[in-house]
C-alpha positions in Angstrom: -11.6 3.6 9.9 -14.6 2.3 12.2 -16.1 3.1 15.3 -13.6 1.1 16.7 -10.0 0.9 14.7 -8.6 3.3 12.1 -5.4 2.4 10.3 -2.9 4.3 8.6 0.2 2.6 6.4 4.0 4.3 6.1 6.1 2.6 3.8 9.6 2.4 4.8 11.4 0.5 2.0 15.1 -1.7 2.8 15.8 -1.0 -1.1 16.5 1.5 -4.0 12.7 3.0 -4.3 11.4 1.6 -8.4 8.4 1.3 -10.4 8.9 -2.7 -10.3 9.6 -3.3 -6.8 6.6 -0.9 -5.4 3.7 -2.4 -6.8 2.6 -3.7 -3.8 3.2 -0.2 -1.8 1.3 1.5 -4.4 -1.6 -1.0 -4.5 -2.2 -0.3 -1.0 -2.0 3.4 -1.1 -3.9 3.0 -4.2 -7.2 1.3 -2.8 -7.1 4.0 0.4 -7.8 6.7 -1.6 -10.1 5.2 -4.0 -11.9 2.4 -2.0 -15.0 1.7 0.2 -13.9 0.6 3.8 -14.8 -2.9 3.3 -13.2 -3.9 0.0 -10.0 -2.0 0.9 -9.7 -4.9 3.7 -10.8 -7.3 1.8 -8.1 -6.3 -1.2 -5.1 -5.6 1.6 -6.2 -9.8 2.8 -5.4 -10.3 -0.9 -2.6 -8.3 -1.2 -0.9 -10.0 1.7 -0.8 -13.1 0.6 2.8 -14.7 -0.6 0.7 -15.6 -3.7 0.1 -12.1 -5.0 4.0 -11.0 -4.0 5.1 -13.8 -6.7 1.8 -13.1 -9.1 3.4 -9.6 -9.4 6.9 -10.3 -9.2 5.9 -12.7 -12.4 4.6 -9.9 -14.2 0.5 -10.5 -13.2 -0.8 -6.6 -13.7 -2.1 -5.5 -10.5 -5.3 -5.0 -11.6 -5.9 -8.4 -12.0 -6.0 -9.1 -8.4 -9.2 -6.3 -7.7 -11.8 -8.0 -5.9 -15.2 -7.6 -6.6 -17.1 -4.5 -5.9 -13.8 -2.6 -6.4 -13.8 0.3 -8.4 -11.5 -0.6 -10.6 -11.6 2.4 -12.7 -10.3 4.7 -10.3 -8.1 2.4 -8.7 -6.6 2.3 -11.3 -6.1 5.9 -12.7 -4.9 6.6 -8.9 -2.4 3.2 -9.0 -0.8 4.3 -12.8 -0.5 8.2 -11.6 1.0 7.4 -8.4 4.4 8.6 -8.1 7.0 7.2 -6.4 7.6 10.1 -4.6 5.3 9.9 -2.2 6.7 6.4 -1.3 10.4 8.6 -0.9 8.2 11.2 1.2 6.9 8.2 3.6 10.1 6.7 4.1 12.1 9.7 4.9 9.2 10.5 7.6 9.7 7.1 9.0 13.5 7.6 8.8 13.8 11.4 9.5 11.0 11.6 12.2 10.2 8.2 13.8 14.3 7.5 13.6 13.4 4.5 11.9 15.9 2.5 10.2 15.2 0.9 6.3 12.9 -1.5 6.3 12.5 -1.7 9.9 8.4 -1.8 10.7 6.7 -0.4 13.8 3.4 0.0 15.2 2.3 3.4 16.4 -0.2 3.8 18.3 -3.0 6.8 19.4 -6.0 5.7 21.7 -8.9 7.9 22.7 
């Protein structure tokens, strides 16, 4: 959030919800909850990046990708004791409520 943008992130997995194929999902929620405005965009850049996807896919721990300045202490306790139900709970919202089908992304919008 800023004075001029605040963003939120729904995941809304295509696949069978896992431990190995949310690490990206769960690094983002991750670094919202435990991070300082600035590094969480600087981290998300990072996390973006078709690099990272195949760093992690390889078996690169997560942690291993922090920036600096993260805390990486409670990034991590929130990243290892993040369930993945609360990945199941964001795509049945996107499913149930926003009639959103897997996978598919959206933008929502609420301007002042």
């Amino acid at each position: 959030t800023s004075s001029h943008t605040r963003v939120g992130i729904l995941n809304n997995p295509s696949s069978k919800i896992k431990e190995d194929n949310t690490a990206i999902a769960r690094g983002i929620l991750a670094a919202f909850l435990t991070q300082n405005n600035s590094n969480i965009k600087s981290f998300l850049s990072k996390l973006c990046k078709e690099e990272a996807a195949k760093s992690l896919a390889a078996g690169t721990k997560i942690i291993k990708l922090l920036i600096p300045g993260m805390d990486g202490d409670a990034f991590e306790k929130k990243y290892n004791t993040l369930g993945l139900d609360l990945i199941k709970t964001h795509q049945m919202f996107c499913q149930e409520v926003l009639k959103l089908l897997p996978g598919q992304m959206a933008v929502i919008s609420n301007g002042r």
